[in-house]
Each structure stands twice: as C-alpha cells, then as structure tokens.
C-alpha positions, 0 to 999 in steps of 0.5 A: 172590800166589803160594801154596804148594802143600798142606803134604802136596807130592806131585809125581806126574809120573815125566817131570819135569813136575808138572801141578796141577790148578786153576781159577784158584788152587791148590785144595790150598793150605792154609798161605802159603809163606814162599818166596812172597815170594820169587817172582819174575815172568818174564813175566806176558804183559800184553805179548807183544811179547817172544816169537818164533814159532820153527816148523819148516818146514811148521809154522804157529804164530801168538801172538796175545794172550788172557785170562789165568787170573786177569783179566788177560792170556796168550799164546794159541798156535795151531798146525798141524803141517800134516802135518809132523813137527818143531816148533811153538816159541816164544821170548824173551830173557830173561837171568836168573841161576838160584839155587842150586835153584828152582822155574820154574813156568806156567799153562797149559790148551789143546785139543790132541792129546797131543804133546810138551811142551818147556820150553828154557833157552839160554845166551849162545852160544846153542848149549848148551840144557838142558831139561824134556821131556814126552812124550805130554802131555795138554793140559787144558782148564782152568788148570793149574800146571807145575812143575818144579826144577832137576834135573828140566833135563836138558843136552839138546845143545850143544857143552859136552857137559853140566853145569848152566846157570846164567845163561840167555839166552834160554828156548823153548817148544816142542810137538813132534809126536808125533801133530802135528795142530792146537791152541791153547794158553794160556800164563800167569804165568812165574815161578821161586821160589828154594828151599832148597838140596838137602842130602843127608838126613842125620837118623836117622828116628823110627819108631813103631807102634800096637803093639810085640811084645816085644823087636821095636821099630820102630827095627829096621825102620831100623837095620843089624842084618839080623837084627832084626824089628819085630813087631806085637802083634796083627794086624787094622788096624795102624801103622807110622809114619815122622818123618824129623825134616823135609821129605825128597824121595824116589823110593818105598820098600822094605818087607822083610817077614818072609814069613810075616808079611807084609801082604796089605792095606796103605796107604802114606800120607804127610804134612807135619804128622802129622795129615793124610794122604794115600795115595799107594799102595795094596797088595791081595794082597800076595803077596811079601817084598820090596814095592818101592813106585814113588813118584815125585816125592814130598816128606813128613815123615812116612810111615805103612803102614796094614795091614788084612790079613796073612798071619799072623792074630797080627801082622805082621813087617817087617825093614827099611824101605828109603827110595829116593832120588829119582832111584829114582822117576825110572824104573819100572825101577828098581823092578824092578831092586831086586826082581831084585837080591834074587831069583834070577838068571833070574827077570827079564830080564839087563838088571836084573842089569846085563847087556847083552841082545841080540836080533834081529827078527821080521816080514812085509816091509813090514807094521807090526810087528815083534816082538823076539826076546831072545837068552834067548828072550822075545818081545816082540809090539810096540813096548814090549809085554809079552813072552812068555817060557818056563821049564821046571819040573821036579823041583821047580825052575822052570828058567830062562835062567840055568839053562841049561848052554848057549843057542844062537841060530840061524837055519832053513836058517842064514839065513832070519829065523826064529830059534830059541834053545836052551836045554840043561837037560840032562835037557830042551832047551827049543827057541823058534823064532818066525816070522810070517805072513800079509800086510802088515796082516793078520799073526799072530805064532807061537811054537813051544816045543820041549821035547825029553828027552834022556835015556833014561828018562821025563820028566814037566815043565811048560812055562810060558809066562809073560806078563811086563811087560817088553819084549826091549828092554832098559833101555839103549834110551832113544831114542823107545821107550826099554826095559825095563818094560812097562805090562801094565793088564789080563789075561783069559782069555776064553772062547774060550780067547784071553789079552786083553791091555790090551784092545789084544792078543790072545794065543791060546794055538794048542795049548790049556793046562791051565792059565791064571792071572794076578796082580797085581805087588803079589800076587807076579806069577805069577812066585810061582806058577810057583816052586811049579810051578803058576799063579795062581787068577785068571784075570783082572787089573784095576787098577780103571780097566777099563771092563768090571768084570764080567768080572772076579772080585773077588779079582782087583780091585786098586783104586789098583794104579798100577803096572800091572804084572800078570803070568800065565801058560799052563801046559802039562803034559808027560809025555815018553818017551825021546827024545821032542819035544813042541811047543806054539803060541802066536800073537798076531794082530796086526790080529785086533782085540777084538770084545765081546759085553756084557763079555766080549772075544772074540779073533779067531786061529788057536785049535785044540781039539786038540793035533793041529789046533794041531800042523797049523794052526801047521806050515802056517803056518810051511811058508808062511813057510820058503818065501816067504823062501827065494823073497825071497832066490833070485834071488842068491847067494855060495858060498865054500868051507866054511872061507871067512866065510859070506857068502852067508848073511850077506847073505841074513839081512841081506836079509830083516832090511831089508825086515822093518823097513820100514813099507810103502814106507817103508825104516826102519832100525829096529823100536825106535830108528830106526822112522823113515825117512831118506833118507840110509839109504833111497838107501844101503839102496836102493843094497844091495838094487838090487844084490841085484835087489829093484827093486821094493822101491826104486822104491816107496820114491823113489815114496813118499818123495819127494812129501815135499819142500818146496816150496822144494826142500828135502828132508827129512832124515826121514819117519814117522808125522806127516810130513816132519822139519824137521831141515836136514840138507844131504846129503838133497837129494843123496841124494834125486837119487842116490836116483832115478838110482841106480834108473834106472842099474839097471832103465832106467825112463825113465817113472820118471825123468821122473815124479821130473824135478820133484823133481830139479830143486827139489832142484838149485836148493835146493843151489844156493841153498845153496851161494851162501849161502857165495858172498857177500862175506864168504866172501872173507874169510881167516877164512871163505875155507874155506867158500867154495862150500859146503853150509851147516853141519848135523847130517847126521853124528851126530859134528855133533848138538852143533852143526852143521858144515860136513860135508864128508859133506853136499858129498860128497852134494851133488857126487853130487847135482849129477853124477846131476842131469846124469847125469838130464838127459841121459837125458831129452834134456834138453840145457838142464838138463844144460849148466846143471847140469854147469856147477853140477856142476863149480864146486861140485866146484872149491870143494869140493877148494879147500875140503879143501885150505885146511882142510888147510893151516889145521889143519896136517893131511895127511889129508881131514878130515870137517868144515872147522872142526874138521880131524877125522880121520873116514875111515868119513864120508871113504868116501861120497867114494869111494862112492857120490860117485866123486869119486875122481879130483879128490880130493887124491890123497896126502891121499886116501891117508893117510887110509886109511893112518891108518885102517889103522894105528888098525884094527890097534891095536885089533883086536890089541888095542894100543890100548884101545878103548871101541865103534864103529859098524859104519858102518865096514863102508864101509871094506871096500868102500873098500879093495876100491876102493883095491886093497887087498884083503887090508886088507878081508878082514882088517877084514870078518873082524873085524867079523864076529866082533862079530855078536851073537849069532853065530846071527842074523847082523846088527849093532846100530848100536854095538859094545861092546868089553865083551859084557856091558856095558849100553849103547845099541845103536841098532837091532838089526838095523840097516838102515843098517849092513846097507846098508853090508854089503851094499854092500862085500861085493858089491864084492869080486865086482863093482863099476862104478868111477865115476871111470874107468867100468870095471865091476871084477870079483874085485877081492876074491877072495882066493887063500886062497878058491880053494886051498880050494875055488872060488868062485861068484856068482850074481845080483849087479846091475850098472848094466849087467846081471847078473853071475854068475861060478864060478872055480876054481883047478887048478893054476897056472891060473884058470878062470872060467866066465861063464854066469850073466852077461848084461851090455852092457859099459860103454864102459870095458870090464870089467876083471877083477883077478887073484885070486892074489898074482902076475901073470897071464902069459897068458889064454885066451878061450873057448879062443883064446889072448891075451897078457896081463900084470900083475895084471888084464886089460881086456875089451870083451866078456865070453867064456862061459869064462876061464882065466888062466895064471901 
C-alpha cells in the first residue's frame, strides 16, 4: 500500500531527483494520501524477464533476481565499467499512457561509486527520449524512495527536437560513468501516481505576525505598494507568517528588508497544516537588504520567518516578501542573479546581468589544470572553482569592470599565452597579467595586479583582491561543467599567511596584505565590506560541516548555512606618487596539497615577508615563462607586412592554447566543455601542429590513444578520465589510421609505423565489417541502394546527435582510412596487405561516389549533400573531402563545384549582412584552406579576414566553438580557445604558404599569397613542415618582378615536382633560377628541384 509522504512535502534535490530516505516504509509519512489509491504498479519485479541489459561496449552489466525491500522481490544489477567510459543500462517494454501530471517513483539502495543516474522514457519511434538525470549521485546502502514529476522529464535527444511525451513505449535505466568503476544496485517497486494538475497560483496569501506596529500591517509585505512596510512592534523572538490559502509548489523566496531593521538571526520554516513545522533554512548574521533564500524543490501551505536578532534592538521592518517559482529553485544561479538585478552593475560578474562573457586560457603544456581568465579580469583557478577578482577602492567608491572608461585584453609579445586586462579608471589603471609556471603536476598559477596613477598628483587607493563564489565560466555553459555559481564551503587564513580554500586550494597572497577577511553569503559577503573600503572581521568561514572547528571563530559559525556561498578578501594599501606603478602577487599552487598540524591547514607556496622578495620570487617566475614560450613557439613563423592580418601571432597564440589544454598526451579540445579527447579532434589537431614541427607532441598522443581500441577493432570516438566512450562514431577508425601515417609521412618513424601495424589493421577489418553490413541483399533494393557499401549511420557529425545518418563525413574518414591503411602497408614491405586493402580502398571509393550520385539524383539536388538520407547542404563537413580525404579527383567534379559556389554566395549574404544570421561555428574555417586548394584564393582572404573579426576579445587571439551574431547575447560557446577550431586555422592558414595536394602529388607553394601583400611589403615563411621536408620562403616585389629567395628551405621534392603559383593577378612571362634564365607561362610554374633564388618576370 502506498503512503503519502509527510504533510510537510519538501523535495530538496536541486538535480530533480528526490531521494527519501527509509527502511522499508516512508518513515515521514503521517496521514494516507488520498492519491494513493490511485497509484498504479509498473513492475513490481517479482518477475525480471521483462528487462534487457543494454551495456555499452566494454561495459559488463548482469540482472539477476533478489530480495525486495519488503519480502518479496527486485532486480539486482551488477556492473563493471571495466575501465571504459559509457554506460551500464537496462531496459524494458512498457507501453504506458502519462496522466496530465504525475509522480513516477522506485526504490532503490546500492554499493556503487558516485556516477550518474539516468531514468529514460522512449516513444514508439524508439528515436525520441526524454529523461531525468542525476549527476554525482550517491548511492545508498539501505532503501530509498526516488521520485520525480513531470517536469522534472526533460527532452533529452530525438529527431522532434523537443516537447513532452506522453504515450511511452519503452523505459531505460541507466548508470552512466562519472568515475565508472564496479557496482550492485537493487532496484524495486516501479510505480506512477497521477497528481492534480498543476494550476498557476492564483489565491492572495494571508500574511500575519506575532506583533504589528502601527499603520505597518503584514499584507504590506505582499502587496504592489513599494513604499509600504510592515513593522514589528518590538524586537527579540518575532514572527512573521505566510497562508497561500493551499498547497503551493515554490523554488525559494525574497525577503526586502528595510536595512536598518534588518534580521541578523532568522528561521525559515514551512508547513502543511500550521501546526508542525519544519526549517528548511537557517540565516546567521544577516548582513544585507535583500535576502534571496535558495529553496528548491519545496511544497508548503504555510511559511513563517522566526527572527531572533535584528539589527535594530526596537523591531524588525520588511518591505516585500518575493515568492519565486519553482523553477527559480531549479539553479543556484538564479539566486544570484536575483541579488544583481538589485545591485550595482559590476558588482557581480556580467553574466547575471544577462551579458555574454568571454575568456580565455591559462596552463603548462600538458599539465591538468588550466585556469580561465574573464574578459573583465576574474580568474578562475580550476574547474568550477571560486575565482579571484580585483576592484579598486578609491575616494570613497569601490571601483569595478563597469566602472571603467576602457578594458583592453592583450597578450605579452601580442602572442604568447600570458593575458593581461586593463582597466582605465582613469586617475588609476588596473593591470592583471596571469601566467603559470612550473611542470606538469607540479604547476603554480600567478596573478600580478598592476595598479598604475596616471596623473600627476598623489594618490592613495586600495586594492582588493576579493575570493568570490563564481566561476569565469559564465551561467550559458552548461555542458559537463556547467558555469556560474561556485561552491566556496569553507575559508581560513592561516598562519602562514596562505587563504585555505574548501580544504582543496591554497591561495597564497606572494605580496603579504594588510588585510584579510571573509564572510558568510548570508552576512553580505565581503562584497558588503568592500563597498565601505575595508574587509570583513573574520578571517575564517564554516558552514558547520567543517572537520576542524577549532579553527575557526564562533562569530564565523553559520550553522545550516546550506548555501555555501562564502566570500573574502585580500586588502592592499597603496600610496602612489605621480606616475607611479605598484604590483602585487597572488599565486595558487596547484599540487602544493594542505598538510595540518592538529587543526590548522598549512599551505605549501611561494609566500615572501616582503614586498621586495615578492616583487623577486614572482619576476623570476614570470621570466621562466616568457622564455619557455617564446622557444615552444620558435622554430617557425609567418611575417606579413604591418597592414596584412597577423598571422604569425595568430597562429602562435593558437599553438600554445592547443597544447595547454591538453592533458598529457591526451589533445583535448577543451579545459570547461570538451575536457575530453577525441580522435576526430586529436588526428586533425595533430595534422596542425605536425606542420608547425611539434612531432613529438603528436607521437605521444597516437602512442597513448590508440591502446584504447576494442578488441574488435573498433576505435572509440572519445577518451577521458574513466576510459574509452562507447559512442559508435564510424569516422574514428579512419582517423586513427590517418592519425598514425599522417605522422609518419612528417618524421619517417618506420619503428613507429610498425608498432601501430596492430591497430591499423583491427581498424581495417572493423571498417570493412562495417561497410559489408550495407552490402547485404537488402541494400539492393531501390529504397536502400543508397547505402549501399557504406559506413553505418552514427552521430559522428554534431548535425546527426538527434539520429544518427548516413554521414557522408564518416565515408570521407573512412576512404582516408583505407588509402593510409595501403599508404602503411607499403611502407612496411608488406605487399600481402596492401593488394588486399587497395582492393578495399578502391571498392569503397566506388561505392561512395555511387552513393553521392544517387542521392543526388533522389533529392533533386546539384551539390554534394552531407548525409544520404537527408540531401543536406553542409559544405564546412564537405571540405574533409578535400582535405584531409584527397578524394578530389573521384568526386563529382560539377556537383563538387556548386557546393562551394552555394557556400560562397550563403558566406557573402551574411557577411554583408544580406541575409540575417543567428551564429555559426568556426568549423568553417576549413573552407579557407578549401578555397586555397581550389584556386580561389581571394575567396579565402575575403572569408579568413571576416572570421577574424568575430575573435573575441580581439587581444587573446583564438575562437570559441560558436559565434554569435550578438556580442552580447548569452549563449553556449563550447570551449574558449577551442582546440579543434585552431586545428582548422592552423590547418588553412598554412596552406596559403605551402600544402602537398594529394590527388595530384604536387607540393604547392604561394598558392595564398595575395598581390596586395607584396605591394605593402615582402613576405616570409619560415619552419612550415611538409611531408617532404621544411619549407621557408621570403618573396618580395620590386617592380614588374618577384623575387623569391629559398634558403630556409630543405626539401626532397615529390615526384610530381613543386609547384609554385603566382602571387599577382596576371601570368608569369619568364623565370630566372639561381640566375639562369627559363622560359615560362601562365600563372604557375613546376620544379623538379628547388633553386636557392627565384625570380618571376611579368
């Protein structure tokens, strides 16, 4: 028999899963529910034959039956992530018709690490799913009733795009890996009770208090009038009480007090029949006016505040009490962004003002963590860390980012990854230039504030740098670190003069304050403080659950403070005369750990007693950096004339962006969204960075990725921190292939080569299993001819993620695969593989062109469409058929053409701004290096100079994985730099320069160089890798002559010869070679070897 749960119904899970905790009954249940009767058994699992184990590959998952909670029986699971990434999932039939609103509820208990939770609801297509999703979820080792509603089911993916279901086919259980590992779960009593549905409230609450001064009644707290004020008589224990007249569902209040009258001590406290209550928050030290209580997922019909202690000794004053709805609950960031609307601009970060913020990077290649750096100047240690921000406090104002008459982002030397942001005060600049230091795993994060007076008289400010509870990762981020709010639990300064953080971080303020203090959210933060130029008085904050009480004071206990969201502060004093510049240094060490003597932390960094030895520890610190950057970045470069876009540092920025995100050998794409590595982003990256001569960098990724394959042969499409994804993505395996002779076409490595033979093989024969999966008598018939000799459908594109297609993108990959499969084979001697695979090779390429044209011919289209089913325009996936594929020479050469003449004519529409445009990706980038290839290289100047004006901010030199068209609109960006888009930078600005053209076997040089260039200045080239050596070329116009001097070149030309385009708009009329004379026309000329000098005559 099912019971409700307590009159008082609090659910108290912000991530939509309710977990009550039990031993076999709901130990608050107090009164029967009249629903109950209603409730309706799904699967009360005396039975099991009805569920499926549904494991991702590499993933073991038994069901097997087991005692139940109650006598009877449940479903037992037992898992092992075995190492891999993915999932362990169960499933059933279960055709069922939702209610208007309803409750679906389990028990479950288990022994398992904390991964994620999943509950799935299919519909008949069996290609929509909706769903419930529990990060982090701890598993309990006695019975526990999850509950969620309806809109707790979020859509999830399906080619609908959205909406509610309503009639379910089929349901999913799923853990899916956070940290993976081993498990056993028990699962029982499935069950969906229908519930009233949802009205908007509607009723005018009845609000009373114990006392009442007078002409200051309780209704002022809800009524319209701003300016009316309920008052209490007197002060000492007070109440103020809430009767919305019924049940009403909300997400957490806001009490507006009149400050001055403010409660110092109060209890929220809720209940379902006005006469037992329960607290569900407690405020200690209240210290502001506007009090925005997170309460999620809570359900009552009354509410009362319990004040204990005011400010004001006589009586409390409150203007308006503000019920939020339940959604506001959903999100800790919505509390915040309630307090800015109410406060300041620049007080809070501009993304809880509903503005878009951008950042950038901070790291050492290949180490861990990386920190962001906002465009604002807030720093951000870790992922989802508190951050580090400065204000300025001077004549009497505290001076913030919206104060500022300008903010400039830079980067030293304009391209290394040391970013600086200046902020102009005017009477003060504030200058924060952050780097980081020291190797893999043994790395300190620094931060210098510059604060410069720029006038002519003496200037006495103070510098803060505040410890704030927000990330640099803005509220927009949502995918696997979603941004915003950070949890900041505990702070203490200790006696080494280190700020100990959450007992996880140590800040160590390098320059010594002369001041410290922290506070509570409920008490103001030091934001309070700071407004009136000083910090708080504490120098510690608990939220009670500290293991080390002791060290803190009792004025900093916040007991039930459940939103852990303390603040604080570093204070610096500085008298400035004319002109003068003052630095101060805080670092974070990031692997210096907490080592505690009884109860005090003791941090482990590069603190100084002076302000001289910090001015000499954190100088040597940033020297060591400047300098091993600028030899990282050396050993190549792309000089322009002044006027020309600044490749060169371009590319460099976007050099050293890559290889700080990387994990060690693991090329990741991201430090937030995408800190994860895929093979389709690491053989790409890894193309980029073996052009720009960082091989080993390359090698040490195929090394380390490739021990990742199945056993099968099948390549996983990601790794991270648990193992391989088990996502089938069917362009992986041709990547992988491409990964490892791309490598060896660069450096030669033959012991290399044969070490991977293993793996390239298993990947062949998977890709040919694939492709004979489309081989088989139904792919005759007219309906499915167009599949024909295929890779299956996946959701390798992000266009396919609703369902997975037949991507030509994947058959692209694998035709690469299958050519550097041969191309492998033949380096090795071995003759056997390579007939057999060019037999593969060329049967697979036969198909896919059959395939292109009949799906041509089906949709009525003359361009090359991205997917066989849909006929989808998509040039920017069409490019990888060009590069890195070569498959230029077997595509259909006309419908080749007009798809980059279609995305031509879309390009000059929006960037003219004919036609409206919402964002794109900078994926697009790949067309640059597509129209170089094609001859059209005014096209790729006049498309790379537009996408360079979308870098934001301009100083830092990289992209996010989305464009808007609205700077300021808060939207998803992906990754910020993000490593696949610099892949394709790197990728198509070095082909302006030189590039090996597959199909024809010429290595091309100049084919991008523009005639504009050389009237402004020359151009040189210097360290640029080939497959057949290094290229490094200066031209120079004098005249109606071009002079191209060779001397940084050392190649072995190809057997098609080199060829060189010319770089003016007319045809060569004659050559001279190291100053022998060669007839010559057109407008490129073909070498079998590569003289010392050139010079083209017009």
């Amino acid at each position: 028999m099912m019971m409700k749960t307590a009159s008082i119904r609090i659910l108290l899970l912000p991530l939509l899963l309710s977990a009550c905790a039990s031993t076999g009954a709901d130990t608050t249940t107090s009164t029967p529910d009249p629903r109950a009767a209603e409730t309706r058994m799904l699967d009360d699992f005396e039975t099991i034959d009805a569920w499926q184990a549904a494991p991702a590959s590499g993933v073991r998952l038994d069901l097997a039956q087991d005692a139940g909670r109650d006598g009877g029986s449940a479903l037992r699971i037992d898992f092992d992530f075995q190492g891999s990434g993915g999932w362990a999932g169960l499933r059933r039939e279960l055709p069922l018709h939702l209610p208007e609103n309803y409750e679906l509820s389990f028990w479950l208990k288990g022994d398992a690490p904390e991964n994620t939770l999943e509950f799935k609801l299919i519909d008949e297509t069996g290609d929509n799913v909706w769903w419930v999703q529990r990060p982090r979820f701890q598993f309990a080792g006695d019975w526990r009733r999850i509950s969620f509603r309806r809109r707790h089911v979020t859509f999830a993916w399906g080619p609908i795009g959205g909406g509610e279901i309503r009639d379910v086919a089929a349901l999913e259980i799923a853990i899916t890996a956070g940290p993976g590992g081993t498990g056993t779960l028990w699962i029982d009593d499935l069950t969906i009770t229908p519930l009233d549905p949802v009205l908007p409230y509607d009723l005018t609450p009845v609000v009373s208090a114990s006392t009442t001064a007078r002409g200051a009644d309780p209704a002022a707290v809800i009524d319209a009038d701003t300016a009316s004020v309920w008052r209490s008589a007197r002060g000492g224990a007070q109440e103020l009480r809430v009767d919305f007249g019924r049940a009403r569902e909300y997400g957490g209040i806001i009490v507006h007090w009149v400050e001055d009258s403010r409660a110092l001590d109060y209890d929220v406290e809720i209940s379902a029949d006005g006469r037992t209550w329960q607290t569900v928050r407690r405020v200690r030290g209240g210290g502001g006016a506007h009090d925005a209580l997170f309460l999620p997922e809570t359900e009552s019909r009354f509410l009362r505040l319990r004040m204990a202690r005011g400010a004001d000794p006589d009586g409390y004053a409150i203007r308006s009490l503000d019920v939020q709805p339940v959604e506001w609950g959903n999100n800790r960031n919505n509390v915040f962004e309630s307090v800015a609307a109410t406060a300041a601009p620049g007080l809070y970060p501009r993304y809880y003002l509903g503005q878009q913020l951008y950042w950038t990077i901070v790291g050492v290649d290949g180490d861990e963590k990386e920190a962001l750096v906002s465009e604002d100047g807030a720093l951000e240690p870790d992922v989802g860390s508190f951050s580090l921000e400065p204000f300025l406090y001077h004549d009497g104002r505290l001076l913030t980012w919206a104060d500022a008459r300008s903010i400039e982002q830079s980067l030293e030397e304009d391209a290394l990854p040391i970013p600086s942001v200046r902020r102009d005060h005017g009477d003060l600049v504030l200058t924060t230039t952050s780097w980081a230091d020291g190797e893999p795993g043994a790395s300190t994060l620094w931060a210098r504030y510059r604060v410069q007076n720029t006038t002519s008289a003496p200037q006495r400010t103070r510098l803060f740098v505040a410890l704030r509870p927000f990330q640099v990762n803005p509220t927009s981020q949502f995918l696997n670190n979603p941004g915003g709010s950070a949890i900041v639990r505990t702070i203490e300064m200790t006696p080494d003069a280190g700020v100990v953080v959450n007992d996880e971080y140590v800040v160590v303020p390098v320059t010594p304050p002369d001041s410290f203090g922290a506070a509570t959210f409920d008490g103001g933060g030091a934001l309070r403080w700071m407004q009136r130029g000083t910090v708080p008085p504490d120098r510690a904050i608990t939220d009670g659950r500290t293991p080390h009480p002791a060290a803190f004071t009792p004025a900093a206990m916040t007991a039930l403070d459940g939103f852990v969201a303390a603040s604080a502060a570093l204070q610096y004093d500085l008298d400035l005369r004319p002109g003068e510049t003052r630095d101060v240094y805080v670092a974070v060490p990031y692997y210096a750990g907490i080592a505690r003597d009884g109860a005090s932390p003791v941090p482990h960094g590069p603190a100084a007693r002076t302000a001289a030895e910090a001015e000499s520890v954190a100088t040597n610190s940033l020297t060591r950096t400047l300098e091993h950057w600028r030899e990282t970045l050396s050993g190549y470069d792309i000089s322009l004339p002044p006027n020309a876009p600044p490749l060169g540092n371009l590319v460099r920025s976007i050099h050293a962006y890559v290889l700080i995100n990387r994990d060690g050998p693991a090329i990741q794409p991201g430090s937030r969204s995408y800190q994860r590595s895929w093979i389709r982003d690491g053989s790409l990256t890894s193309a980029a960075l073996l052009r720009l001569g960082d091989d080993e960098v390359v090698r040490e990724f195929a090394e380390w990725y490739a021990p990742y394959q199945y056993d099968d042969g099948k390549v996983p499409c990601c790794v991270d921190q648990v193992g391989a994804g088990a996502v089938p993505e069917n362009d992986s395996h041709g990547q992988l292939i491409y990964l490892i002779a791309e490598y060896h076409r660069f450096i030669g490595d033959d012991a290399f080569l044969a070490r991977m033979l293993p793996h390239v093989e298993a990947a062949v024969e998977y890709m040919d299993s694939l492709r004979h999966s489309r081989m088989t008598p139904v792919y005759e018939t007219p309906d499915s001819a167009v599949f024909y000799g295929l890779m299956p459908q996946s959701i390798s594109h992000e266009g396919y993620s609703a369902k997975p297609m037949h991507s030509y993108w994947d058959d692209f990959f694998a035709l690469k695969g299958f050519k550097d499969a041969v191309y492998i084979a033949e380096q090795l001697g071995r003759d056997d593989l390579a007939a057999r695979w060019s037999r593969m090779r060329d049967e697979f390429g036969g198909h896919l062109v059959a395939s292109l044209e009949r799906a041509m011919e089906i949709h009525g289209i003359d361009y090359l469409p991205g997917a066989a089913e849909l006929g989808d325009f998509d040039a920017t996936s069409t490019t990888v058929g060009i590069t890195p594929a070569g498959a230029t020479d077997i595509l259909p050469q006309r419908a080749l053409h007009r798809t980059f003449e279609r995305y031509w004519s879309e390009f000059q529409a929006r960037a003219t701004g004919a036609k409206p445009w919402d964002a794109y990706t900078p994926y697009e980038l790949r067309t640059v290096g597509t129209f170089v290839r094609l001859g059209q290289r005014e096209r790729a100047h006049e498309a790379l100079d537009w996408f360079i004006g979308h870098i934001r901010p301009r100083g830092w030199n990289h992209w996010a994985e989305v464009v808007s068209s609205e700077e300021r609109e808060p939207r998803f960006l992906g990754d910020m730099p993000h490593g696949w888009v610099s892949s394709d930078f790197i990728r198509s600005v070095t082909d302006m320069f030189v590039y090996h053209d597959e199909a024809t076997g010429e290595l091309v040089l100049g084919a991008g160089v523009l005639p504009e260039w050389l009237a402004m200045g020359p151009v040189a080239v210097r360290g640029l890798h080939t497959p057949f050596g290094v290229v490094g070329y200066r031209m120079e116009q004098n005249g109606d002559a071009v002079a191209i001097d060779f001397e940084g070149s050392s190649l072995t030309p190809p057997p098609a010869g080199i060829v060189v385009r010319s770089p003016l708009h007319q045809p060569i009329r004659s050559l001279t070679a190291d100053g022998t004379p060669r007839e010559a026309s057109g407008t490129e000329i073909v070498l079998e070897s590569l003289p010392r000098r050139l010079v083209l005559h017009y």
